[in-house]
N, C-alpha and C positions, 0 to 999 in steps of 0.2 A: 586721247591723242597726246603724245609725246613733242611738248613745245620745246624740250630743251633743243630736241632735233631741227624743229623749225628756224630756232632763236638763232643757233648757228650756222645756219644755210641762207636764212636774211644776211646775217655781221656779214660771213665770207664774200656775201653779193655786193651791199652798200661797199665794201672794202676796194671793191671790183670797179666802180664806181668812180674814184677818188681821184683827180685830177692829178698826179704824182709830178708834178712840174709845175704844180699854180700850186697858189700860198694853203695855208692850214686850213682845213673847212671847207675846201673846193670839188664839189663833185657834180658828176655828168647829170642830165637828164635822163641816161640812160649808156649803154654800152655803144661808142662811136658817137653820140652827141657831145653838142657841146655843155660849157657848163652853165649853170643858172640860181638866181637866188631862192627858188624856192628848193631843189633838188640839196642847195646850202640847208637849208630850215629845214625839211623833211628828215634830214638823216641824224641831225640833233635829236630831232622828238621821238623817232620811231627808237634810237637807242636807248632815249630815256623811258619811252613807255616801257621797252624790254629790260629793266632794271637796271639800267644803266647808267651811276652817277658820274656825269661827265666832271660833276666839279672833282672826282679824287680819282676817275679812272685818267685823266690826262692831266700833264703838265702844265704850271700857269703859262707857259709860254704859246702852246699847243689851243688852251681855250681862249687868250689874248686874239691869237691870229685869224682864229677862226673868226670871233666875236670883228676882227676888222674886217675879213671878208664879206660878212654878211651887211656891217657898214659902207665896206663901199659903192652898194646901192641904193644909199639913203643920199636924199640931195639937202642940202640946206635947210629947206622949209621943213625938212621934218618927215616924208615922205619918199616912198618905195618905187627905185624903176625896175623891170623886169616883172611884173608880178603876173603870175601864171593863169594865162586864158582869160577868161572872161572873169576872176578877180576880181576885186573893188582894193581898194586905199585901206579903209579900215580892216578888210581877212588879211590884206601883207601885211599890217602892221601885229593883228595877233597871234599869228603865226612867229612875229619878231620875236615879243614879248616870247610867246613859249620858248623858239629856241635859244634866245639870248640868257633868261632865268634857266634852263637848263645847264649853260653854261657856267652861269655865274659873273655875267658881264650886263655891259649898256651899252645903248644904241648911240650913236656919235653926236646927233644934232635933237635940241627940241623939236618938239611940234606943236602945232595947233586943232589936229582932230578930235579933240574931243570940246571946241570951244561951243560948237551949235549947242550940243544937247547938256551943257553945265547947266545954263539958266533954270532952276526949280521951277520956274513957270513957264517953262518952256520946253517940260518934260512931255507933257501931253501931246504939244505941236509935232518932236519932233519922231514921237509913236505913231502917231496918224500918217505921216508921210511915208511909214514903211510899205511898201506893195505887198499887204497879207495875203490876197489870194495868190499871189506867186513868192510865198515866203521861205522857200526851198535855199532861194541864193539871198533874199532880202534880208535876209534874219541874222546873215554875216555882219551883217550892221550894225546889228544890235550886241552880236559876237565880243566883234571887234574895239567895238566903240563903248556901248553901254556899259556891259558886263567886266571889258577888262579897265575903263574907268573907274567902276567900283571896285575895284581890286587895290586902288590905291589909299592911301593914308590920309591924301586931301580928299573925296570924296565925302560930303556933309551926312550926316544920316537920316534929315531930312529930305533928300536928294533922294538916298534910297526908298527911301517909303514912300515917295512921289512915284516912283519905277514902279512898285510893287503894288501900289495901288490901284494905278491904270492898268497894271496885268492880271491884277485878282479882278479887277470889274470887267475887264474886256476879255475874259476867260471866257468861253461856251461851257458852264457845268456840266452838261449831258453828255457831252464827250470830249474834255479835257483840252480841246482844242485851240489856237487862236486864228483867228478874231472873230467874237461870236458875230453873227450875221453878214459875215461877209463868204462867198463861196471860193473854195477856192477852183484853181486853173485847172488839176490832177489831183489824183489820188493821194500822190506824193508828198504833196505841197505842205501840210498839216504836219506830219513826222518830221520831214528835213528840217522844218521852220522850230519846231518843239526843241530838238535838241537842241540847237541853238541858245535859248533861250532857257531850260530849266537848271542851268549852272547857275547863274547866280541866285537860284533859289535856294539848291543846295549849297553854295559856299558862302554864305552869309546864312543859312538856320535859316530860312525864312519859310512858313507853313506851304506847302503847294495845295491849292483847295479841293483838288478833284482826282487824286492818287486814284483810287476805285475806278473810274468812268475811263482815264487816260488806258491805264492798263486792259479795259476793255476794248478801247477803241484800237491799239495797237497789235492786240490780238485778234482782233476782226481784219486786220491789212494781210496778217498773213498767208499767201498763196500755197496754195495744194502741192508745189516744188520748193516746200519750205522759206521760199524768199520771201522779202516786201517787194521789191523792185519789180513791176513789171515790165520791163523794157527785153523782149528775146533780142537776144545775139551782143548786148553786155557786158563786159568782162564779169566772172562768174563772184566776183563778191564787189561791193560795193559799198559808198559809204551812209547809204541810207540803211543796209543790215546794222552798220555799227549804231546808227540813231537808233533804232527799234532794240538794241541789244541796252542800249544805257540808258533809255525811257525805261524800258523794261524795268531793268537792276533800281534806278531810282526809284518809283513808284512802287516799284516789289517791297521793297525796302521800307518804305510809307506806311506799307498796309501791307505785313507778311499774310496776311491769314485771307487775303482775296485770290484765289484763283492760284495759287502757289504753286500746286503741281501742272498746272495749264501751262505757267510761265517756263517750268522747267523742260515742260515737254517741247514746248516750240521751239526752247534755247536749243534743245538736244536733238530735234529735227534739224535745224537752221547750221548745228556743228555738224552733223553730220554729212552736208552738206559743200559745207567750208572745207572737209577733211579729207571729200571725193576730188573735190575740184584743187587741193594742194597737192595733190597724188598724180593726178592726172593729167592737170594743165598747167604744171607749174613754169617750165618755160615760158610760156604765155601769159604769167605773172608776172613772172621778173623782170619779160620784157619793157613793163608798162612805168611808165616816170616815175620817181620815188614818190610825189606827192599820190597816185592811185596806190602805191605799196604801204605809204601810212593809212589808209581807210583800211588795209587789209589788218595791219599790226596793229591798228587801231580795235579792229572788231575781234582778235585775239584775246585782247585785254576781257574785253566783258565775258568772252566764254567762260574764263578763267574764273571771272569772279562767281559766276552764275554756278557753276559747275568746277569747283576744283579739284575734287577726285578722278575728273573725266578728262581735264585738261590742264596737264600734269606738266611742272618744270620747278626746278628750285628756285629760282628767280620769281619775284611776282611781278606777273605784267598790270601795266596801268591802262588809261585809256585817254583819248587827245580831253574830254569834257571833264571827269572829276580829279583829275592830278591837278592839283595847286600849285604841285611847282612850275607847271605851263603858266599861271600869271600871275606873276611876282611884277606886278605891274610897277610901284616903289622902286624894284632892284635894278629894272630894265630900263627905265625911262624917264626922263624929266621933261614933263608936259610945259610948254610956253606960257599957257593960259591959270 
């Protein structure tokens, strides 16, 4: 599949987008919507996932404005109004950090979110109060909050080993999954909650215990229509494929030599897939808010990696979970606490 095709047929749409009367960094939720802060975030990340260094492809005046548009839906305390659907506090906030460090800017006000889960002895408490068996949207918490705390400079690195402790013991070994012994709600709930979560494994080195059993368990989810998702009548890619696409590539990654061309072949069912449904329905794509267009450009990214002779652009695309420079937690933010 020819992404450069793609890469250009996104730019010209998010273009399409752009609020051309409101300030720098203003664009719609869609064509005839109005505008909104995440549709602001969305279109930072998706262009940075598509190689796109916004720090040298736009003027410092251009990424300043932006960087204020996306502030001024930060209130004093440190916190996001606007934040899209059913949302939490800490995904608007790492969603900030991503498109703010893409930028190459800061958020206007401190904050206080991440004051609960500092306390070292208060690591375990505030794991336990995640909702594991509906860990699909919970795990944004951990997103948001955990992982992009340890992204900063004051984070202790007994702090971290406190984190990685209680997720190396409350790991299920037989199937890579969290939280051992508790079930969850769907089928779902294990993957959407994984990805989440196995970033800070990879960006901090730190061992993951059960590469082998995860990689089996995620290819057990996949459906005879090449999806994970089982939900009919869905827009036809989702952002649970790109979880299964970056579990995959991680874990792959881990342990090349488990199941290698298993992995290849599902990635190469699952694009082929992605490649009907870009052909076919793309109207029906583009209709959809930029935040459902970055799960799409999101799961872009991993084809790429999994398969690059087969999905083909001179630019390399990245992915919303292992680009680093989504949290430059230091560059973005100055925490209160």
């Amino acid at each position: 599949m020819n992404l450069t095709g793609v890469r250009n047929i996104l730019t010209a749409h998010l273009e399409s987008l752009r609020d051309r009367d409101g300030p720098a960094g203003s664009y719609r939720g869609g064509r005839g919507r109005r505008t909104d802060l995440y549709a602001s975030l969305d279109v930072a990340i998706m262009r940075t996932l598509m190689g796109d260094d916004l720090r040298l492809s736009l003027a410092a005046a251009e990424r300043l404005g932006w960087a204020d548009h996306i502030n001024s839906f930060q209130k004093p305390d440190g916190t996001f109004t606007d934040v899209f659907t059913h949302h939490s506090q800490l995904h608007a906030h790492g969603m900030v950090i991503g498109a703010l460090g893409a930028l190459g800017e800061r958020m206007r006000y401190p904050h206080s979110l991440y004051t609960p889960l500092i306390p070292v002895d208060q690591v375990g408490t505030w794991l336990r109060q995640i909702d594991w068996a509906a860990q699909w949207s919970a795990s944004h918490l951990f997103w948001g909050g955990m992982h992009c705390y340890s992204m900063s400079a004051t984070c202790p690195d007994e702090w971290k080993q406190a984190v990685f402790t209680w997720l190396d013991d409350h790991l299920d070994r037989d199937t890579g999954w969290w939280v051992r012994g508790i079930p969850h709600t769907d089928r779902h709930q294990a993957l959407g909650g994984c990805a989440h979560i196995l970033p800070i494994y990879q960006h901090h080195h730190h061992p993951f215990p059960a590469p082998e059993r995860l990689i089996d368990s995620v290819l057990a989810m996949q459906l005879p229509d090449a999806r994970w998702l089982d939900d009919p009548g869905h827009y036809p890619v989702s952002y649970l494929e790109l979880d299964a696409l970056y579990t995959l590539k991680f874990t792959g990654d881990l342990a090349p030599h488990h199941r290698g061309g298993e992995i290849r072949d599902a990635v190469r069912r699952f694009g082929q897939t992605v490649e009907a449904a870009w052909n076919s329905r793309r109207p029906e794509l583009l209709a959809e808010h930029p935040h459902i267009l970055l799960g799409l450009v999101g799961t872009f990214g991993p084809l790429q990696q999994h398969l690059p002779d087969e999905f083909t652009d001179t630019a390399k695309w990245t992915d919303i979970f292992s680009d680093r420079r989504l949290y430059q937690t230091d560059v973005t933010t100055a925490s209160s606490v």
